[in-house]
PyMOL Python script that loads the backbone (N, CA, C, O; Angstrom):
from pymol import cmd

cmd.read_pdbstr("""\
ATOM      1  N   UNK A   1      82.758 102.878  92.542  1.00  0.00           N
ATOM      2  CA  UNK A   1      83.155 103.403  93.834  1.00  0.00           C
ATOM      3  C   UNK A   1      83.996 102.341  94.540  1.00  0.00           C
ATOM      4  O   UNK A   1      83.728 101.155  94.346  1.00  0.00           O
ATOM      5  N   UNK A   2      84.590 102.552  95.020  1.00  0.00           N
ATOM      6  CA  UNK A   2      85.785 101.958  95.855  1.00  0.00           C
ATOM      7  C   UNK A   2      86.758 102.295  96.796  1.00  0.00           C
ATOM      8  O   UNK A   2      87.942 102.626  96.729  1.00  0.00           O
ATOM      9  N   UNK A   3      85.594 102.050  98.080  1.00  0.00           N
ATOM     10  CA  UNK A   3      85.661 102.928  99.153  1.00  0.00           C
ATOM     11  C   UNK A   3      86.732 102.502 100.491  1.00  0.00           C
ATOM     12  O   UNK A   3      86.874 103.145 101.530  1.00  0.00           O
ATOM     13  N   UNK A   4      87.190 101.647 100.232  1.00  0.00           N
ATOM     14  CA  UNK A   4      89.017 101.444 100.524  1.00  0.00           C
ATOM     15  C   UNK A   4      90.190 101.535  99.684  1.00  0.00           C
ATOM     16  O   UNK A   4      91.371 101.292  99.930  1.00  0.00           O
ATOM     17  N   UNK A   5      89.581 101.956  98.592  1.00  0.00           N
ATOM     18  CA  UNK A   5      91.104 102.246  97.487  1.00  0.00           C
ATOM     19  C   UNK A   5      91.821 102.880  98.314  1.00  0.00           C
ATOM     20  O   UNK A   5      92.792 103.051  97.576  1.00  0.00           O
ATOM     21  N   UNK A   6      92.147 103.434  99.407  1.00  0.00           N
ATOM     22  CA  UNK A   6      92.583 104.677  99.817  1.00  0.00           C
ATOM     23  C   UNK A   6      93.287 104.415 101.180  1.00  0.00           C
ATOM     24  O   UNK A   6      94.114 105.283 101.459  1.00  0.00           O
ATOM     25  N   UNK A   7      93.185 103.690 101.841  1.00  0.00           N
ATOM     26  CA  UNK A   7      93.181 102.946 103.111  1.00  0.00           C
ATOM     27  C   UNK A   7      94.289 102.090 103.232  1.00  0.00           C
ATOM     28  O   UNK A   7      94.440 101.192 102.404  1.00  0.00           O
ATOM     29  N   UNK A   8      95.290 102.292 104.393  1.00  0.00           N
ATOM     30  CA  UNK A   8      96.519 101.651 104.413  1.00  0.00           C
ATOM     31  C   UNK A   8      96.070  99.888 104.993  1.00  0.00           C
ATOM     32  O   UNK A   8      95.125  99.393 105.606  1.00  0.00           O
ATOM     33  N   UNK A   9      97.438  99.352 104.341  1.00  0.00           N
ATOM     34  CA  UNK A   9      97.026  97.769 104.796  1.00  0.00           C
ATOM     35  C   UNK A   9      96.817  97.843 106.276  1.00  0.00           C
ATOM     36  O   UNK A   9      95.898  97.069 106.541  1.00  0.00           O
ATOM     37  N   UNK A  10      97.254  98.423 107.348  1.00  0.00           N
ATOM     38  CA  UNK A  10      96.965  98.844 108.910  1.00  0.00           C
ATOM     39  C   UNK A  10      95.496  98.472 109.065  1.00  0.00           C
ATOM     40  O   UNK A  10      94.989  97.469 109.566  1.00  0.00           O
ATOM     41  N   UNK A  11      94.554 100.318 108.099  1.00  0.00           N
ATOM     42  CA  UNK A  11      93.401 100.482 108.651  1.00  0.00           C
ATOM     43  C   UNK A  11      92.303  99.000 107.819  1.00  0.00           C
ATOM     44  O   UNK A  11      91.091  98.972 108.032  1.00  0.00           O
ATOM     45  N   UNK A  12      92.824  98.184 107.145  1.00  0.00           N
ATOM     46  CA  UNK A  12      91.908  97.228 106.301  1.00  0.00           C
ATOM     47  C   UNK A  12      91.826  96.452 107.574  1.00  0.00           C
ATOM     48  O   UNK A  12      90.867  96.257 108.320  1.00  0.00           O
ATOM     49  N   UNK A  13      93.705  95.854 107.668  1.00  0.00           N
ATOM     50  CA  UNK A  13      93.579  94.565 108.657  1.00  0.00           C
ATOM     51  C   UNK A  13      92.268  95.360 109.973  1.00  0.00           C
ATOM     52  O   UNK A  13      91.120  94.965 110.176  1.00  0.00           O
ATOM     53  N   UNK A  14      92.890  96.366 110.551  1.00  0.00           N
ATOM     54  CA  UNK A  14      91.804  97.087 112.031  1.00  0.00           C
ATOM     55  C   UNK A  14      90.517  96.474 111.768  1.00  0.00           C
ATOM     56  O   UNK A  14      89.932  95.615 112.428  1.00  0.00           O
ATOM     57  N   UNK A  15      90.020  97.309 110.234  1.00  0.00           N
ATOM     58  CA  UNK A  15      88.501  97.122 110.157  1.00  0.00           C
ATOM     59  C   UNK A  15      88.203  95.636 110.476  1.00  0.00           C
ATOM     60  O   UNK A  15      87.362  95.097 111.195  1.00  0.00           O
ATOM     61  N   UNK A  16      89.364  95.086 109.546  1.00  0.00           N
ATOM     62  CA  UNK A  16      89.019  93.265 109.406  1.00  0.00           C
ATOM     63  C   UNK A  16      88.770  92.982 111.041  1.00  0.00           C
ATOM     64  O   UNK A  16      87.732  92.358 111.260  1.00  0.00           O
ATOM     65  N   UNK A  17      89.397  93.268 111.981  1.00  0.00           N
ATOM     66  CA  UNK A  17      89.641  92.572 113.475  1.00  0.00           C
ATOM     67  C   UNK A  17      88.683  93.394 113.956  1.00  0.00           C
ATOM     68  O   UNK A  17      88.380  93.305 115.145  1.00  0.00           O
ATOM     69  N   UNK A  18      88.215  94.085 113.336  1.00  0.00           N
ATOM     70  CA  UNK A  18      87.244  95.216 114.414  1.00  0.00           C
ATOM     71  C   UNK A  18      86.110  94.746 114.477  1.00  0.00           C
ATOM     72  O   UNK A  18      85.416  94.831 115.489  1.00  0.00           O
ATOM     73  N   UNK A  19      85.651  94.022 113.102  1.00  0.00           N
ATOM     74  CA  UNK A  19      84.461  94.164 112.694  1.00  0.00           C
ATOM     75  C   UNK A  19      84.362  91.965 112.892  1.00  0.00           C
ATOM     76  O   UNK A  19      83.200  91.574 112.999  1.00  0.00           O
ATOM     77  N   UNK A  20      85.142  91.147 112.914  1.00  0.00           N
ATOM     78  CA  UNK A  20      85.146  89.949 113.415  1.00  0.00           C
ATOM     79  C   UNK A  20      85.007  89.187 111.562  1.00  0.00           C
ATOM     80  O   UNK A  20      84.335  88.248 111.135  1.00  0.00           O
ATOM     81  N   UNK A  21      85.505  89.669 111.214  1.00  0.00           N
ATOM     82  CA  UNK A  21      85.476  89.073 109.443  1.00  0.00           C
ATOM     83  C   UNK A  21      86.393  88.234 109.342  1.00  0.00           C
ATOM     84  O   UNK A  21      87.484  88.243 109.912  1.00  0.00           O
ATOM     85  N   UNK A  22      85.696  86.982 108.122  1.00  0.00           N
ATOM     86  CA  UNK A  22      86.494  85.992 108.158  1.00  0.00           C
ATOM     87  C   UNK A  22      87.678  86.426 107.096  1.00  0.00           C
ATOM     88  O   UNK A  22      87.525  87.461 106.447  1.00  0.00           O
ATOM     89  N   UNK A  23      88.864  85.618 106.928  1.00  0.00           N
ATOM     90  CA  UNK A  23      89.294  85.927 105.975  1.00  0.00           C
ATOM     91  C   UNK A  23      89.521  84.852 105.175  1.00  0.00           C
ATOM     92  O   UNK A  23      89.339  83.748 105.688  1.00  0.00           O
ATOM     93  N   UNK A  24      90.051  84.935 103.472  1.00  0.00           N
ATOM     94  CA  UNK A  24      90.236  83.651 102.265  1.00  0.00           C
ATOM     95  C   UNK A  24      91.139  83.028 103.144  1.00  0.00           C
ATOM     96  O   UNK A  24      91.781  83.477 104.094  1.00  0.00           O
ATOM     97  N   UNK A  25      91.062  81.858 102.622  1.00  0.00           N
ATOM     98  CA  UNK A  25      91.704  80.173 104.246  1.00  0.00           C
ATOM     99  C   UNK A  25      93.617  81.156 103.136  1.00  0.00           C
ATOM    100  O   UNK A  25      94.740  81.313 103.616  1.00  0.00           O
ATOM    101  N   UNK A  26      93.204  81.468 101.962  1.00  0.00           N
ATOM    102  CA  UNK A  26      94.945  80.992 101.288  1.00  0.00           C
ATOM    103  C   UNK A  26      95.245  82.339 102.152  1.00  0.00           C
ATOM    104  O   UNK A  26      96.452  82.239 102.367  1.00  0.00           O
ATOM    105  N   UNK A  27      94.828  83.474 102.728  1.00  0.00           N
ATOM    106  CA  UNK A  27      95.568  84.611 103.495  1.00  0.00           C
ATOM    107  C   UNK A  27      96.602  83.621 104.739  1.00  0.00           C
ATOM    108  O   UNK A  27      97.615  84.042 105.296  1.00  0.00           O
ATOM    109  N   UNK A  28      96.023  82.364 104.904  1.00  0.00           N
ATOM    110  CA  UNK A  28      96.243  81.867 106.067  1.00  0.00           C
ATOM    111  C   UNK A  28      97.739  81.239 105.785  1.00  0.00           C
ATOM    112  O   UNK A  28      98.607  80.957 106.610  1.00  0.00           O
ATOM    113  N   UNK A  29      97.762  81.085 104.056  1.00  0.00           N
ATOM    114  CA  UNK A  29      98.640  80.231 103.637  1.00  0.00           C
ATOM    115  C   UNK A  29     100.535  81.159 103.145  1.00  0.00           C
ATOM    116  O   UNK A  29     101.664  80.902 102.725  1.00  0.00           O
ATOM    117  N   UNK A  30      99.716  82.198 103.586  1.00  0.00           N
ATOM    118  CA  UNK A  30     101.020  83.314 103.303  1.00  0.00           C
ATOM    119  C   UNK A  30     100.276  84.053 102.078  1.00  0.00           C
ATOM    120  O   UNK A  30     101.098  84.771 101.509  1.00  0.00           O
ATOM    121  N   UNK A  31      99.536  84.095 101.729  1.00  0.00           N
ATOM    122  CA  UNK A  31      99.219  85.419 100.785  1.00  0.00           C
ATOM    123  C   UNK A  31      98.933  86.536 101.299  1.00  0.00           C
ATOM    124  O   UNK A  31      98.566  86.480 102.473  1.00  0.00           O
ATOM    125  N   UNK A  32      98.983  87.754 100.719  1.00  0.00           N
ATOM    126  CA  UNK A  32      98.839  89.437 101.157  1.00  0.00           C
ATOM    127  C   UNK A  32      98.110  89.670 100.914  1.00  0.00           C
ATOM    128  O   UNK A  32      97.348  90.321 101.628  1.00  0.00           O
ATOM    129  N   UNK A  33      97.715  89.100  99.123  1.00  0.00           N
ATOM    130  CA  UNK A  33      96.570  89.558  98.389  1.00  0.00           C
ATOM    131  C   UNK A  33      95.909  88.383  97.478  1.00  0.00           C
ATOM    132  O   UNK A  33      96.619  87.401  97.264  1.00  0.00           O
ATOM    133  N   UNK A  34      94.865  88.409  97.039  1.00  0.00           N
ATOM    134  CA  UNK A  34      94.111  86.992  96.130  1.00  0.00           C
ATOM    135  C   UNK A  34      94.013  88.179  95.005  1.00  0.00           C
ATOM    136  O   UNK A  34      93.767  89.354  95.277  1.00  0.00           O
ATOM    137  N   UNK A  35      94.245  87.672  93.721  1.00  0.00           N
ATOM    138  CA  UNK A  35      93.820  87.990  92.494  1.00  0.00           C
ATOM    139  C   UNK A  35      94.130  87.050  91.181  1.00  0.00           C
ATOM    140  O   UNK A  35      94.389  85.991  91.753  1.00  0.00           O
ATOM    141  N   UNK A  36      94.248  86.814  89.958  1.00  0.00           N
ATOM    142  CA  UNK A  36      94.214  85.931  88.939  1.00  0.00           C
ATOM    143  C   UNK A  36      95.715  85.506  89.445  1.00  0.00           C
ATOM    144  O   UNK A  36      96.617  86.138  89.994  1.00  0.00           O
ATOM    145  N   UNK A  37      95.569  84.122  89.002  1.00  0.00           N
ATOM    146  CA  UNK A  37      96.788  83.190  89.212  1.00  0.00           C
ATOM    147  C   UNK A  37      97.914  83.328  88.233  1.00  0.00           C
ATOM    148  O   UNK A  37      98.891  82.582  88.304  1.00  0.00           O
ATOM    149  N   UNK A  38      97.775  84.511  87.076  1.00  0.00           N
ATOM    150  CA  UNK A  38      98.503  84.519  86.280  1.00  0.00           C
ATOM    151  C   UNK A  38      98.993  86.399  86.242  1.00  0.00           C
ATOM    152  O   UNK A  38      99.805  86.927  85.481  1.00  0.00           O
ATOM    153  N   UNK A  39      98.402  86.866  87.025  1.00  0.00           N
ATOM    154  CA  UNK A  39      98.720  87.838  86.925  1.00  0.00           C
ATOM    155  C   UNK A  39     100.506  88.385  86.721  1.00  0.00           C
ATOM    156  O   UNK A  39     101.523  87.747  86.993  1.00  0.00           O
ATOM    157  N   UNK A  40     100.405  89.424  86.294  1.00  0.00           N
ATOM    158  CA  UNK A  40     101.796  90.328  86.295  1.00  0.00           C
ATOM    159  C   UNK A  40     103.187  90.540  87.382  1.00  0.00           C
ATOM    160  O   UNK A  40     104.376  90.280  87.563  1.00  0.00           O
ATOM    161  N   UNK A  41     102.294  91.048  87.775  1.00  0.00           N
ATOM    162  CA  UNK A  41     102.609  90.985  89.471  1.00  0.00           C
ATOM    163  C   UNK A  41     102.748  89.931  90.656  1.00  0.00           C
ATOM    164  O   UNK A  41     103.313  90.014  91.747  1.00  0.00           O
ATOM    165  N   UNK A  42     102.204  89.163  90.195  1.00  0.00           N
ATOM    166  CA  UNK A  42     102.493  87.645  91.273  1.00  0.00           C
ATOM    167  C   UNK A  42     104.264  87.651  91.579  1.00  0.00           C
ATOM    168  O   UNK A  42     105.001  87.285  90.663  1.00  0.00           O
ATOM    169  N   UNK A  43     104.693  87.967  92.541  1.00  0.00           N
ATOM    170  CA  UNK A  43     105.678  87.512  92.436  1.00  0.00           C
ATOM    171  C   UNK A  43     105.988  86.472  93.036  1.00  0.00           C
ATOM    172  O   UNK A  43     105.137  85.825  93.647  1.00  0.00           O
ATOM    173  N   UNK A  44     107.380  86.077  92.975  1.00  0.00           N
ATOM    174  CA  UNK A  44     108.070  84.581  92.866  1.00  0.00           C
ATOM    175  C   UNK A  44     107.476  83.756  93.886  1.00  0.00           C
ATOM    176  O   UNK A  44     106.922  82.663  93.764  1.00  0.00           O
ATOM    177  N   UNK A  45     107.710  84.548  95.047  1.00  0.00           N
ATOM    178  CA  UNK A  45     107.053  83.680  96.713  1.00  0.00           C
ATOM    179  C   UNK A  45     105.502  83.518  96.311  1.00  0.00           C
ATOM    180  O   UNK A  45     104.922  82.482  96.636  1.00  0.00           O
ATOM    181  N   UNK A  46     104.931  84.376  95.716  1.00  0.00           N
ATOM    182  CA  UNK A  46     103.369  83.855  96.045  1.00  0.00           C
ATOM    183  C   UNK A  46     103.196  82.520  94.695  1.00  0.00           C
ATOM    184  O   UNK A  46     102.481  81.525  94.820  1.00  0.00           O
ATOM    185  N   UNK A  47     104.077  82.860  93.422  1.00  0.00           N
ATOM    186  CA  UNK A  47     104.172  81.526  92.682  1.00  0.00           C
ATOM    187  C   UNK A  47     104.477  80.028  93.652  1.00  0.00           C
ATOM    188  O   UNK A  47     103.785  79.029  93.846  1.00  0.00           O
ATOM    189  N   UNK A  48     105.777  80.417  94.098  1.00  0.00           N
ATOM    190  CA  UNK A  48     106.164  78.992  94.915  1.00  0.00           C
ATOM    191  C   UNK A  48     105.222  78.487  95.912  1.00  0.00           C
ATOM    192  O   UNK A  48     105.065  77.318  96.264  1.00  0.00           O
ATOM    193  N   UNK A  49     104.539  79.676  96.369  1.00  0.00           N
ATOM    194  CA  UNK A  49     103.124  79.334  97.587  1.00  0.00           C
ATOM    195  C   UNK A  49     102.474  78.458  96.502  1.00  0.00           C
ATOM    196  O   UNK A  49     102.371  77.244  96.677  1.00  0.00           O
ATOM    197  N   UNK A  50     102.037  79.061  95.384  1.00  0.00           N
ATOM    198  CA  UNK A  50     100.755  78.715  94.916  1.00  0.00           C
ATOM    199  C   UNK A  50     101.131  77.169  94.450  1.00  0.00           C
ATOM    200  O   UNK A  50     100.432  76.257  94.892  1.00  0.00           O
ATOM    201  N   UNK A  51     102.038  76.926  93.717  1.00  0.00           N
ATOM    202  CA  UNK A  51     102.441  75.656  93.377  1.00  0.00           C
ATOM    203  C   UNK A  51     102.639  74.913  94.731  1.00  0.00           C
ATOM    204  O   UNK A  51     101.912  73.924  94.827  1.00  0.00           O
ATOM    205  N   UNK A  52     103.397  75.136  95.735  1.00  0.00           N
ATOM    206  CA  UNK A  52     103.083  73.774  96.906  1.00  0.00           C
ATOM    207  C   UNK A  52     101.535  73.717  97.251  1.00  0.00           C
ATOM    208  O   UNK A  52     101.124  72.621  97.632  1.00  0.00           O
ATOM    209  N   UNK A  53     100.843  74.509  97.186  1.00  0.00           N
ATOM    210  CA  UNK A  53      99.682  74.750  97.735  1.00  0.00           C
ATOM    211  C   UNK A  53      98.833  73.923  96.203  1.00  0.00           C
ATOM    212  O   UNK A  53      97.895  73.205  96.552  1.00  0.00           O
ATOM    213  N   UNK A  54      98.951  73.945  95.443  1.00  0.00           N
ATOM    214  CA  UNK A  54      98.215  73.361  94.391  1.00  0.00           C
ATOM    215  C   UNK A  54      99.020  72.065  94.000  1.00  0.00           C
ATOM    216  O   UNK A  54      98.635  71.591  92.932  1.00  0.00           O
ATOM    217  N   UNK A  55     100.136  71.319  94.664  1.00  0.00           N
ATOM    218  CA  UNK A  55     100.171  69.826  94.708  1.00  0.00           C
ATOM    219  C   UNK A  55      99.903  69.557  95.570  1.00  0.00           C
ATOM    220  O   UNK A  55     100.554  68.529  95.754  1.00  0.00           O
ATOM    221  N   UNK A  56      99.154  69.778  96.659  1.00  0.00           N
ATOM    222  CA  UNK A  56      98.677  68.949  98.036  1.00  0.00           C
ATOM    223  C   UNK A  56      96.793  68.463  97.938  1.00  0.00           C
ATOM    224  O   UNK A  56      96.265  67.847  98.863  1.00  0.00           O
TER     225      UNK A  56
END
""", "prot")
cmd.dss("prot")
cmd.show_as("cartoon", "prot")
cmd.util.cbc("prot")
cmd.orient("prot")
């Protein structure tokens, strides 16, 4: 079950601010989304994030 599959990025962020939830520190760092560091889909900006962010 996966009971925001369905739910625009709008109503997530709402719930997130509604409800006082923290969020992952790297959302803070410019990410949209967290998933495997090697994934498919990573594209270029969240690579270049991840590499300045993983020499500091």
């Amino acid at each position: 079950i996966f009971p925001i599959k369905y739910w625009s990025g709008c109503a997530v962020q709402l719930y997130i601010l509604m409800n006082n939830l923290k969020l992952h520190p790297l959302y803070y760092e410019g990410f949209y989304r967290l998933g495997c560091t090697i994934c498919p889909s990573l594209s270029e900006w969240e690579r270049s994030l991840l590499r300045s962010i993983t020499q500091h």
